[in-house]
C-alpha positions as CSV (number, residue, x, y, z in Angstrom):
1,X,-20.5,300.4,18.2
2,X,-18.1,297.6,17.4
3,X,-15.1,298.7,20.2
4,X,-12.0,297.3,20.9
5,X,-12.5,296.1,24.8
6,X,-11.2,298.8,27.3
7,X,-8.6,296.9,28.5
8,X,-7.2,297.0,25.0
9,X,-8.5,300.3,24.1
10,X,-6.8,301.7,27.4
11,X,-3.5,300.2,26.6
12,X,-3.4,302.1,23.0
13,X,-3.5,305.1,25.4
14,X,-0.7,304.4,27.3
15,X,2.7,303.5,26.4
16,X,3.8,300.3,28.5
17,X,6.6,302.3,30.2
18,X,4.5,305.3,31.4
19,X,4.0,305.9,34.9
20,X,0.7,303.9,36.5
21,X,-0.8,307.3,36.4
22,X,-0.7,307.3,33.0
23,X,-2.5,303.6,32.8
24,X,-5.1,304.9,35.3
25,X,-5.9,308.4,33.3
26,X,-5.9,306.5,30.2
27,X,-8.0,303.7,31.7
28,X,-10.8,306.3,32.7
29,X,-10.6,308.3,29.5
30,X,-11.7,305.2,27.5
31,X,-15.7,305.3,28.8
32,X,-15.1,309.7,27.7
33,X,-14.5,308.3,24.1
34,X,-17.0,306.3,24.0
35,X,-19.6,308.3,25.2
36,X,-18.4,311.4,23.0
37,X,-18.5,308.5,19.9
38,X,-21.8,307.9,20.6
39,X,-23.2,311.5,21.4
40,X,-21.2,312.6,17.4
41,X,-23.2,309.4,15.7
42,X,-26.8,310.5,17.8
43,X,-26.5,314.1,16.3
44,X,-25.7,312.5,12.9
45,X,-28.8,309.8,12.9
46,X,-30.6,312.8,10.7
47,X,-28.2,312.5,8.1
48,X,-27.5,315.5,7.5
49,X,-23.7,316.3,6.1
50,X,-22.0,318.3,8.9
51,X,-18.2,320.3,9.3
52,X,-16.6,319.0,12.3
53,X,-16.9,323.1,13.0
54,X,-20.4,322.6,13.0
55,X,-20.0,319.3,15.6
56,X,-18.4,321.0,18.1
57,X,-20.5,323.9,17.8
58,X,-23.3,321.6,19.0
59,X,-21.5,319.7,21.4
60,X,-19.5,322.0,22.8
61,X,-16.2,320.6,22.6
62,X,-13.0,319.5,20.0
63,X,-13.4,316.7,18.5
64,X,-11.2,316.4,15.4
65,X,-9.8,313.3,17.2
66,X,-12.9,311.5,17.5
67,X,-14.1,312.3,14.1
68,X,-11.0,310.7,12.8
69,X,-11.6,307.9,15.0
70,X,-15.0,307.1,13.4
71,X,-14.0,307.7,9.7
72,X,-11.3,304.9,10.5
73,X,-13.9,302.9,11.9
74,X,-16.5,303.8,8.6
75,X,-18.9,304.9,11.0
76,X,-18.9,308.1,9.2
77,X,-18.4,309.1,5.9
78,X,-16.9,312.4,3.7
79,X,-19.5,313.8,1.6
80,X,-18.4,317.2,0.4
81,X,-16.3,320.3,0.5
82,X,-17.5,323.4,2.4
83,X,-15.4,326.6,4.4
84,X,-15.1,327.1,7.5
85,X,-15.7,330.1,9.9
86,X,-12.3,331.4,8.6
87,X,-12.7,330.7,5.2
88,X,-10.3,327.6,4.9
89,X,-11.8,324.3,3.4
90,X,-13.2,322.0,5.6
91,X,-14.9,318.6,5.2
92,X,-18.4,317.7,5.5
93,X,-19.3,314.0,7.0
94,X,-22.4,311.7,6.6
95,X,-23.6,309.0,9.2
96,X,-22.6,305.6,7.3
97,X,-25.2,302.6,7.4
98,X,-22.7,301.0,9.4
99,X,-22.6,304.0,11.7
100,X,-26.5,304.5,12.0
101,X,-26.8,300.5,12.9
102,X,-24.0,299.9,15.4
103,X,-25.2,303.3,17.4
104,X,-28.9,302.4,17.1
């Protein structure tokens, strides 16, 4: 995938002023979101439209931030309306050319 450096990622994570803690946590957590990035594009490379419900299902862990992460990036796509477990409406995604190349 086309990603920012993780000095520069790392320093979106942490405010200038925060405690080094802070600049080591989010220093570590950058090689997390890139992994998880790359695990979300893996399981779409079938192309199949999926909820972000049905993501974490698979995965096993949240990832509304890192779906909004790749739609910024146009790695992924919306494709259509569905509901959720509860009933509320919920978004379907597709793997973008641009998603299935940088990943593969």
């Amino acid at each position: 995938m086309n990603r920012p450096s993780n000095i520069y990622a790392a320093k979106k994570m942490a405010r200038r002023k925060d405690p080094y803690t802070s600049h080591a946590a989010a220093h570590k957590a950058v090689g997390s979101v890139s992994s998880q990035h790359s695990q979300i594009l893996d399981l779409m490379q079938d192309r199949k439209p999926r909820s972000t419900e049905e993501i974490e299902i698979t995965l096993g862990y949240d990832i509304h931030r890192r779906i909004s992460e790749l739609h910024e990036n146009q790695m992924i796509q919306q494709h259509s309306e569905t509901r959720n477990a509860n009933g509320y409406k919920a978004m379907r995604y597709e793997i973008t050319t641009k998603g299935i190349h940088q990943n593969g």
